[in-house]
C-alpha positions as protocol buffer text, in pm:
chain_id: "A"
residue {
  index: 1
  type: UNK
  ca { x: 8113 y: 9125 z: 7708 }
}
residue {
  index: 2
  type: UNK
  ca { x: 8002 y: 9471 z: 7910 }
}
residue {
  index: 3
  type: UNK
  ca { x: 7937 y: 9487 z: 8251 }
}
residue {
  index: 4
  type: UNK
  ca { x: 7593 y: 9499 z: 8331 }
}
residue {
  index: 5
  type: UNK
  ca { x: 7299 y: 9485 z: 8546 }
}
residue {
  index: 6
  type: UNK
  ca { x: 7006 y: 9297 z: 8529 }
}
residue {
  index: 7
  type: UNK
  ca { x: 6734 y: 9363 z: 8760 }
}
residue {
  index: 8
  type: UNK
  ca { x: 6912 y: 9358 z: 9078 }
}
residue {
  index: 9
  type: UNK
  ca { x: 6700 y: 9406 z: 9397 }
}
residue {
  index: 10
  type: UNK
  ca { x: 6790 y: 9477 z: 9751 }
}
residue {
  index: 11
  type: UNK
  ca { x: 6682 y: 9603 z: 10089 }
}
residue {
  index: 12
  type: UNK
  ca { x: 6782 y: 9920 z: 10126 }
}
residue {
  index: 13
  type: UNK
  ca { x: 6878 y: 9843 z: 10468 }
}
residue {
  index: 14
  type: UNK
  ca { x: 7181 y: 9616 z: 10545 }
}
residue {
  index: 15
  type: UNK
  ca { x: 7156 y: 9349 z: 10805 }
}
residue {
  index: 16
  type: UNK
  ca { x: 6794 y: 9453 z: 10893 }
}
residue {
  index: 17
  type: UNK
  ca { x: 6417 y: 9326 z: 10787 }
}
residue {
  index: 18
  type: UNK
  ca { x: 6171 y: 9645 z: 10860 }
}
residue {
  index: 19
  type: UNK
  ca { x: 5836 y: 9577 z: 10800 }
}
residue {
  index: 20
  type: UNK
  ca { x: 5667 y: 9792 z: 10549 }
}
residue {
  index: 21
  type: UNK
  ca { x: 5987 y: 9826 z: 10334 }
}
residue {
  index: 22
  type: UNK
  ca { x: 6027 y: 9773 z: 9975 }
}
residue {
  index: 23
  type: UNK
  ca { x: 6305 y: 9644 z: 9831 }
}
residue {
  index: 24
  type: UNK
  ca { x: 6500 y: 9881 z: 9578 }
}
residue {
  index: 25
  type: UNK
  ca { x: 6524 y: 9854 z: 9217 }
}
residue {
  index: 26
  type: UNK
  ca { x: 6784 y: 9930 z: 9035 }
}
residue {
  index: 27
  type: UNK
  ca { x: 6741 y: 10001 z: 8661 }
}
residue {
  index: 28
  type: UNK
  ca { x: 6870 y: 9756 z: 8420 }
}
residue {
  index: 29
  type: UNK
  ca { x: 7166 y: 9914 z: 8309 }
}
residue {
  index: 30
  type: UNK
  ca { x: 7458 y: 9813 z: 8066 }
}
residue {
  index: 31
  type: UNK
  ca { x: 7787 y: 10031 z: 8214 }
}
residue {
  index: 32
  type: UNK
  ca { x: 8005 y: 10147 z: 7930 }
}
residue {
  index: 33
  type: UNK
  ca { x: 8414 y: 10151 z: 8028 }
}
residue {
  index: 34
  type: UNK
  ca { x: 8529 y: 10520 z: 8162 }
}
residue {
  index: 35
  type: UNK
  ca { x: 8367 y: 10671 z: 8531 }
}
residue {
  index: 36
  type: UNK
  ca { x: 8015 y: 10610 z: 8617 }
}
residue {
  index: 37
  type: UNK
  ca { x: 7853 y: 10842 z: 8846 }
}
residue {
  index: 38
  type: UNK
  ca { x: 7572 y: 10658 z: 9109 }
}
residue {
  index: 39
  type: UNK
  ca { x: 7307 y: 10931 z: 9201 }
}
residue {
  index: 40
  type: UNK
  ca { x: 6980 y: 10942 z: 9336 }
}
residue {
  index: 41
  type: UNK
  ca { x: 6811 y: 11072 z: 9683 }
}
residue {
  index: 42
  type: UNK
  ca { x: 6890 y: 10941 z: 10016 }
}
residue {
  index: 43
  type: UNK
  ca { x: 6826 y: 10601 z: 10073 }
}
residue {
  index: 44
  type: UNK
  ca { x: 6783 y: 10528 z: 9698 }
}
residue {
  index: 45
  type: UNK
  ca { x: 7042 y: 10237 z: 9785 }
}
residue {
  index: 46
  type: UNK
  ca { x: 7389 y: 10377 z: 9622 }
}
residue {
  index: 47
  type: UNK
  ca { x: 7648 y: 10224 z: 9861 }
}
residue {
  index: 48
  type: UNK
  ca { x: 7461 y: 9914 z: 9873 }
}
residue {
  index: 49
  type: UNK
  ca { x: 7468 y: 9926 z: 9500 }
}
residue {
  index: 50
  type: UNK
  ca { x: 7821 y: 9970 z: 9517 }
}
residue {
  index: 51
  type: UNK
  ca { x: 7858 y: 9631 z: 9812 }
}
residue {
  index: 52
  type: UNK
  ca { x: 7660 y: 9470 z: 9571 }
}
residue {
  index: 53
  type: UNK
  ca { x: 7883 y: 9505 z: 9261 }
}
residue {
  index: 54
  type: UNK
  ca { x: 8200 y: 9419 z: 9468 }
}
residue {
  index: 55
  type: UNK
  ca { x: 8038 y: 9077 z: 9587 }
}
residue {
  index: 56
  type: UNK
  ca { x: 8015 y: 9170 z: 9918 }
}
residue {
  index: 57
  type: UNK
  ca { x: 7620 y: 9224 z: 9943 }
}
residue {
  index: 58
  type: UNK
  ca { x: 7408 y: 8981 z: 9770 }
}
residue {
  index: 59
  type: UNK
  ca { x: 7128 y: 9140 z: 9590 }
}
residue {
  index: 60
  type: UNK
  ca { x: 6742 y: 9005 z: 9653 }
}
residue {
  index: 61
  type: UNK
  ca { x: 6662 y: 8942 z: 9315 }
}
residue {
  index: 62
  type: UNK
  ca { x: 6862 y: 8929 z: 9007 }
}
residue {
  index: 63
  type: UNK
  ca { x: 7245 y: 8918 z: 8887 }
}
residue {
  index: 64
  type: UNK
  ca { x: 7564 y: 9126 z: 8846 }
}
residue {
  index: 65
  type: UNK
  ca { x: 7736 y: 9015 z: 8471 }
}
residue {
  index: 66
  type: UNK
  ca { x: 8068 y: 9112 z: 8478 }
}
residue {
  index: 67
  type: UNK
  ca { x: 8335 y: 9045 z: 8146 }
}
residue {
  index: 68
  type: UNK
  ca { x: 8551 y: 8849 z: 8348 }
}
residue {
  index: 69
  type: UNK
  ca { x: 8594 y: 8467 z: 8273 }
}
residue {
  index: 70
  type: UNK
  ca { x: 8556 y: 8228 z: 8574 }
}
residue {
  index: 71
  type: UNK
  ca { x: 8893 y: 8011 z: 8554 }
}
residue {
  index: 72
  type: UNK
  ca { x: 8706 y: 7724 z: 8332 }
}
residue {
  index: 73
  type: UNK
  ca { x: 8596 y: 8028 z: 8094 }
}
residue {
  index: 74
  type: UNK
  ca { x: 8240 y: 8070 z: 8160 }
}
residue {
  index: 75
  type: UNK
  ca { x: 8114 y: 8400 z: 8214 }
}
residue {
  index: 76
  type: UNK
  ca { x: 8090 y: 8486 z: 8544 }
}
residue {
  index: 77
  type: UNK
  ca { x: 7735 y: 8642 z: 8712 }
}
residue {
  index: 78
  type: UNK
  ca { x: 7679 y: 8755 z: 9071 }
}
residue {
  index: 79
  type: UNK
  ca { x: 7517 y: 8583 z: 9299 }
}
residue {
  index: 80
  type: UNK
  ca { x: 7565 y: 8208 z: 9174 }
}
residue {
  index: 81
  type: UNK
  ca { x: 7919 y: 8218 z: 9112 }
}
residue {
  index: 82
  type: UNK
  ca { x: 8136 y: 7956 z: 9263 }
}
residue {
  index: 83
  type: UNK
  ca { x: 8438 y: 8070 z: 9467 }
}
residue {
  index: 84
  type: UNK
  ca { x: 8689 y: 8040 z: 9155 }
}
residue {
  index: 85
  type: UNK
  ca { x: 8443 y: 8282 z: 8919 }
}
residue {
  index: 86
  type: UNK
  ca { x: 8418 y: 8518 z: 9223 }
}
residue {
  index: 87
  type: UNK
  ca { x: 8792 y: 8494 z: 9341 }
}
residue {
  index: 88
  type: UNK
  ca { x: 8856 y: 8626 z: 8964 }
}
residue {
  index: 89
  type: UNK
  ca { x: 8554 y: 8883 z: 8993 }
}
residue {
  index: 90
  type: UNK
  ca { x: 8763 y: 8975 z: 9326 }
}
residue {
  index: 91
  type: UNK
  ca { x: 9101 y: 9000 z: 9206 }
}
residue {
  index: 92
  type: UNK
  ca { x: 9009 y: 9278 z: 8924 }
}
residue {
  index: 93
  type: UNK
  ca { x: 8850 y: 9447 z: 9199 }
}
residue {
  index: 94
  type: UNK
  ca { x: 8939 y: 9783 z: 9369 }
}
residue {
  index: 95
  type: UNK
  ca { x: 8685 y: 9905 z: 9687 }
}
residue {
  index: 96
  type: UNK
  ca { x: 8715 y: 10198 z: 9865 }
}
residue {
  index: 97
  type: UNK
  ca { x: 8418 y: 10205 z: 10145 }
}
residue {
  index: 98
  type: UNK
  ca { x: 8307 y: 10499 z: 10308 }
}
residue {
  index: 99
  type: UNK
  ca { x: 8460 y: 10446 z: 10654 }
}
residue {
  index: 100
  type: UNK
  ca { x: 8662 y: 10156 z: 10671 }
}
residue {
  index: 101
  type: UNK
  ca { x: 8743 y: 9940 z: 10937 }
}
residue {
  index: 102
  type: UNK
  ca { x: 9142 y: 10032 z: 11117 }
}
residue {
  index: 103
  type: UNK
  ca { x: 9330 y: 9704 z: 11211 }
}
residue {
  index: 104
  type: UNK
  ca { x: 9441 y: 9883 z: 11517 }
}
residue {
  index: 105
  type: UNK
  ca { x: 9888 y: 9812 z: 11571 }
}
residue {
  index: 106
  type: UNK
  ca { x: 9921 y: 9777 z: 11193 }
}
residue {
  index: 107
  type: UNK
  ca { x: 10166 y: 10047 z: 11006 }
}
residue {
  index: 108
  type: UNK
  ca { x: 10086 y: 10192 z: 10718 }
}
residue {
  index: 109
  type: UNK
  ca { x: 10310 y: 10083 z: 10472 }
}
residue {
  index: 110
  type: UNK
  ca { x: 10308 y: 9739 z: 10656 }
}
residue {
  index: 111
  type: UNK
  ca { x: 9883 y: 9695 z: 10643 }
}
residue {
  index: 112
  type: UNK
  ca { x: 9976 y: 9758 z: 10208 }
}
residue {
  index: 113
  type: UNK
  ca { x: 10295 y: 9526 z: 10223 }
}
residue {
  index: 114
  type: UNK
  ca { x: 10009 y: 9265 z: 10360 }
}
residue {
  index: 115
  type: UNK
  ca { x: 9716 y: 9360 z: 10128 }
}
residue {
  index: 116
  type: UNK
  ca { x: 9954 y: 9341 z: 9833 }
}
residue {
  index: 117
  type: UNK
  ca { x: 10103 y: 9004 z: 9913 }
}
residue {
  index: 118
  type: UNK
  ca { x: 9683 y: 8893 z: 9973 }
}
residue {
  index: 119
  type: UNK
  ca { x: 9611 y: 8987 z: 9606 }
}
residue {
  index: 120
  type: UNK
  ca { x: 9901 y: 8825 z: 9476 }
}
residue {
  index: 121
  type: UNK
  ca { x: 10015 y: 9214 z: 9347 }
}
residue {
  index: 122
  type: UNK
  ca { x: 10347 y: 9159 z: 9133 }
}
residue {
  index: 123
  type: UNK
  ca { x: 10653 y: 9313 z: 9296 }
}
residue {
  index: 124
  type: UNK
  ca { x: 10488 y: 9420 z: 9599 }
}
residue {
  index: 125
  type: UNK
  ca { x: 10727 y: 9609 z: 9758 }
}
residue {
  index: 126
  type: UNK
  ca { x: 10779 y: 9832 z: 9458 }
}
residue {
  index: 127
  type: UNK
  ca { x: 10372 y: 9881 z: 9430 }
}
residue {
  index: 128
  type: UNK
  ca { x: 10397 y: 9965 z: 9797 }
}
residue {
  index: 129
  type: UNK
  ca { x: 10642 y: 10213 z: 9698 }
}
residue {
  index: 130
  type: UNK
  ca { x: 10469 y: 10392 z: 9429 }
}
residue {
  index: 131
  type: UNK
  ca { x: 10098 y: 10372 z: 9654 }
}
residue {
  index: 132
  type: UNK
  ca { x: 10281 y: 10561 z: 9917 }
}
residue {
  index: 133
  type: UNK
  ca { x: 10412 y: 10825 z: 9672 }
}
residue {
  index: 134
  type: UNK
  ca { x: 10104 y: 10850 z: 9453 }
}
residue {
  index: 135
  type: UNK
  ca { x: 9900 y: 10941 z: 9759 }
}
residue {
  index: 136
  type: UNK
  ca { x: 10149 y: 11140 z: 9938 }
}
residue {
  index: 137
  type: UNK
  ca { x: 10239 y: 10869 z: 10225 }
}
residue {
  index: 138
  type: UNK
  ca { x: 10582 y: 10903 z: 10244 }
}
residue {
  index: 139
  type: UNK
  ca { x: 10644 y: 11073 z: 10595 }
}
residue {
  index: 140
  type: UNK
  ca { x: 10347 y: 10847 z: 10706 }
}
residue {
  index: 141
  type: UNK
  ca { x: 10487 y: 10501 z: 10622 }
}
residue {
  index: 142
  type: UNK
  ca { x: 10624 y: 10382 z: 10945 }
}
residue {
  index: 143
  type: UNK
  ca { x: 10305 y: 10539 z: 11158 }
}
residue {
  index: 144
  type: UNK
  ca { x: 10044 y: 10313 z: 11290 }
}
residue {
  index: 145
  type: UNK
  ca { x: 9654 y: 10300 z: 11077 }
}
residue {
  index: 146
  type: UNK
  ca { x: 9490 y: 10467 z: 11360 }
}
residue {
  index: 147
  type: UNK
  ca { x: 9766 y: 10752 z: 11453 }
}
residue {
  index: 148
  type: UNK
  ca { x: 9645 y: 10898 z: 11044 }
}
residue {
  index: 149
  type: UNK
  ca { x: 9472 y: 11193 z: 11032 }
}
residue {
  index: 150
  type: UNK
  ca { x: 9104 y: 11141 z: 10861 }
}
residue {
  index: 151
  type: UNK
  ca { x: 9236 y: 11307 z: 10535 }
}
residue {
  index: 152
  type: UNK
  ca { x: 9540 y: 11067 z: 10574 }
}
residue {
  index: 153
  type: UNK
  ca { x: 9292 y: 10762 z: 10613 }
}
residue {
  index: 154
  type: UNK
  ca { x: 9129 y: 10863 z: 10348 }
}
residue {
  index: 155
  type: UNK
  ca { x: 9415 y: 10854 z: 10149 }
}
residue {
  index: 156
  type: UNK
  ca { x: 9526 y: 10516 z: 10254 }
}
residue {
  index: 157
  type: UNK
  ca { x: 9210 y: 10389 z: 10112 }
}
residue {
  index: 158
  type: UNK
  ca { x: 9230 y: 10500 z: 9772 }
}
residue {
  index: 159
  type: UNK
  ca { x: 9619 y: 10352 z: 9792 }
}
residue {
  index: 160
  type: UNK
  ca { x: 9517 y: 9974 z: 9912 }
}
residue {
  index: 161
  type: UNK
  ca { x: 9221 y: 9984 z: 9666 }
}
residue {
  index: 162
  type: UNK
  ca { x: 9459 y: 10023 z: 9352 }
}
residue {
  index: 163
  type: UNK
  ca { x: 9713 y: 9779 z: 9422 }
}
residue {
  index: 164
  type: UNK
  ca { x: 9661 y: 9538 z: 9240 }
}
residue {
  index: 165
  type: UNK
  ca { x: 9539 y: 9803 z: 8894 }
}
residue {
  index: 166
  type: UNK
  ca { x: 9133 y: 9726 z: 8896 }
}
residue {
  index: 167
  type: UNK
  ca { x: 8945 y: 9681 z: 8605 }
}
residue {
  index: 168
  type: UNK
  ca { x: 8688 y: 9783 z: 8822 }
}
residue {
  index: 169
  type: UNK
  ca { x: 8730 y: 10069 z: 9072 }
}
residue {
  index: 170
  type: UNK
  ca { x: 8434 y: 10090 z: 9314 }
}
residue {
  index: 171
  type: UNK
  ca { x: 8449 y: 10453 z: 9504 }
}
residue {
  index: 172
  type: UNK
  ca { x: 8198 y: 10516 z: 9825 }
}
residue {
  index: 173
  type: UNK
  ca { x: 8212 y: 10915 z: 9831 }
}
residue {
  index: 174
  type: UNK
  ca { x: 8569 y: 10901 z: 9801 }
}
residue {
  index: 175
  type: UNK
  ca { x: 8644 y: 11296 z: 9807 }
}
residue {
  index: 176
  type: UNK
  ca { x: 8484 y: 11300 z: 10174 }
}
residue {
  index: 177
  type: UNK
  ca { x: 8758 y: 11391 z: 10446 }
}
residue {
  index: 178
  type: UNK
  ca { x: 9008 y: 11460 z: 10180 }
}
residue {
  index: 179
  type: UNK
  ca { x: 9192 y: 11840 z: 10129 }
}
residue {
  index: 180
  type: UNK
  ca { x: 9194 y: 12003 z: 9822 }
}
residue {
  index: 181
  type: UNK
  ca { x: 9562 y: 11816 z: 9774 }
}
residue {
  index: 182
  type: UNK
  ca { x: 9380 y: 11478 z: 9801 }
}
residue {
  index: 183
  type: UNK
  ca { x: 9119 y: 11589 z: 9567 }
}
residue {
  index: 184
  type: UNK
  ca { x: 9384 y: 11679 z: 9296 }
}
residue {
  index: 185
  type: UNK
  ca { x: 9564 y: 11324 z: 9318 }
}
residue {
  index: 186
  type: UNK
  ca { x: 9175 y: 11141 z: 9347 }
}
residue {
  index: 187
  type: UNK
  ca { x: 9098 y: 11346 z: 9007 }
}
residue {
  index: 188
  type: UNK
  ca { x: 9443 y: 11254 z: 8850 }
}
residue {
  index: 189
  type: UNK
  ca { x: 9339 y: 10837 z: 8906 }
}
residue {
  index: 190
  type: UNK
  ca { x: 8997 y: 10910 z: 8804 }
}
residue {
  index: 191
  type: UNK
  ca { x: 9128 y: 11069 z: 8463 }
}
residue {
  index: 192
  type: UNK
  ca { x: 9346 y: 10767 z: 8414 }
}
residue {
  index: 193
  type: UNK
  ca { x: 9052 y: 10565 z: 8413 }
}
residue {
  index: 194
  type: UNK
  ca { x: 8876 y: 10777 z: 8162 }
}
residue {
  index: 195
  type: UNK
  ca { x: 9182 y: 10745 z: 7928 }
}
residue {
  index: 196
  type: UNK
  ca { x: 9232 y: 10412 z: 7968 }
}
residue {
  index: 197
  type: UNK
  ca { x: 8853 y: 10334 z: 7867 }
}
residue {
  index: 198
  type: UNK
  ca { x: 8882 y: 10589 z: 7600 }
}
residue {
  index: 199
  type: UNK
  ca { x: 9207 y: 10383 z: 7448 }
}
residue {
  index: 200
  type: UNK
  ca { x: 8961 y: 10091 z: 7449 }
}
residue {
  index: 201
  type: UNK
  ca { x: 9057 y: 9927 z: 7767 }
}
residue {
  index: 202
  type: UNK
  ca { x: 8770 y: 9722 z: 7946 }
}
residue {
  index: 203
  type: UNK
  ca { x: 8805 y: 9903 z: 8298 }
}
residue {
  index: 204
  type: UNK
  ca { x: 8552 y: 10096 z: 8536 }
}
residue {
  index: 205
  type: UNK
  ca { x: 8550 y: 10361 z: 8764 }
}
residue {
  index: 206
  type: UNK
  ca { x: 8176 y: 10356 z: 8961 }
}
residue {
  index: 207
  type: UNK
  ca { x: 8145 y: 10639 z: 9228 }
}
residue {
  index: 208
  type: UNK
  ca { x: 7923 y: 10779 z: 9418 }
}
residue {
  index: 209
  type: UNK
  ca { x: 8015 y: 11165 z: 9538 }
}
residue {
  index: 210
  type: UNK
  ca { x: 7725 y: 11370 z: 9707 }
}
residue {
  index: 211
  type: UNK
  ca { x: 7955 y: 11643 z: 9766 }
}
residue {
  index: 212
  type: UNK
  ca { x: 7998 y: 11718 z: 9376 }
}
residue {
  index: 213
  type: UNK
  ca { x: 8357 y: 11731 z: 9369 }
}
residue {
  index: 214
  type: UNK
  ca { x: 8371 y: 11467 z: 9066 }
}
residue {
  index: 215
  type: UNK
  ca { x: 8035 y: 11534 z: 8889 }
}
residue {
  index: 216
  type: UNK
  ca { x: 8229 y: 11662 z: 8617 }
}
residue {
  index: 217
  type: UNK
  ca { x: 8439 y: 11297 z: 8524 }
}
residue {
  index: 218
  type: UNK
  ca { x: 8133 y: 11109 z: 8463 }
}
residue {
  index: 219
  type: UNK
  ca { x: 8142 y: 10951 z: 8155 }
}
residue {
  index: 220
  type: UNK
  ca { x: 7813 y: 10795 z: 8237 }
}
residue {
  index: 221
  type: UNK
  ca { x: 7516 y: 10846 z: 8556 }
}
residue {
  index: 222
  type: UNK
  ca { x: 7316 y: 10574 z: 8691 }
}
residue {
  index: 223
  type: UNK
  ca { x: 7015 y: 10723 z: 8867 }
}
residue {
  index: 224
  type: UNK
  ca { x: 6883 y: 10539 z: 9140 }
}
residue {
  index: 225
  type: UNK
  ca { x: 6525 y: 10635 z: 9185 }
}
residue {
  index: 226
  type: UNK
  ca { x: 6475 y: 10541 z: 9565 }
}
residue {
  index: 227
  type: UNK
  ca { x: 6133 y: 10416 z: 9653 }
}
């Protein structure tokens, strides 16, 4: 079963009624395995679109599908899934927001020692490990979240969001802050995905990059037309 969408609707504002507004369509789309690329002008509704597909925005009309089984084996659709279907929907989830919020006094390899015990990640301590190499950590593991640098921040991001291996990686302009170094290892993931789909493995990359850095990963582009 693919992952699609099916009318889904939302205010393009979040936490906010402005009279006047209409709400934002999004095209019904089916979204092959590999990376998909979000596009569209501002305030066509991309990061919501992106809140929305990791459960935590709930469209105004229509539903999420995603391949996953709920624990009883239904399929599972977004909203109207019951805290089992969307703990599952959850747990093959990856998110990296734009900003992210810093739990000030919390170290870095600590705050991923946490995350990873949270999602149930097997062997933390050796996924911990790797995150911390992969995204070139190492010298920052026993510093505090907000001593980082904003490319190091950045950085920690993409590690806590791959913990637990995603089927479905959600990326909010992910290349923004990050040096040409962080680019390279962002790419290298992103590639991974696009093999692994390309071996026939159900698994998703969605991003949305308005700098351009990644344009040329997409497998697929969903346009967002804006209003």
């Amino acid at each position: 079963m693919p992952l699609t969408l099916a009318g889904v609707q939302r205010l393009a504002w979040e936490g906010l009624v402005l009279p006047g507004r209409q709400p934002v369509a999004v095209p019904d789309t089916v979204l092959a395995p590999g990376v998909v690329l979000v596009t569209g002008p501002p305030g066509a509704g991309k990061s919501l679109l992106l809140r929305v597909l990791a459960t935590l925005a709930v469209p105004r009309r229509g539903q999420v599908h995603y391949p996953w089984p709920a624990p009883g084996g239904e399929p599972v659709s977004f909203p109207g899934a019951g805290p089992g279907a969307l703990a599952a929907v959850r747990g093959c989830t990856g998110y990296v927001p734009q900003e992210g919020r810093v739990v000030r006094g919390m170290k870095v390899a600590a705050a991923l020692a946490y995350l990873a015990a949270l999602r149930a990640v097997p062997e933390p301590r050796k996924a911990v490990a790797a995150a911390l190499r992969r995204w070139g950590l190492d010298g920052a593991a026993g510093q505090r979240l907000e001593e980082l640098s904003g490319g190091q921040w950045r950085r920690w991001l993409l590690a806590q969001s791959l913990l637990a291996r995603p089927a479905l990686w959600i990326l909010d302009e992910p290349a923004r802050g990050l040096d040409h170094d962080g680019v390279t290892l962002l790419r290298a993931a992103l590639e991974e995905y696009r093999a692994a789909a390309a071996g026939g493995r159900p698994v998703w990359a969605v991003v949305v990059d308005s700098e351009g850095r990644l344009v040329d990963l997409a497998d697929q582009c969903l346009v967002l037309p804006g209003r």
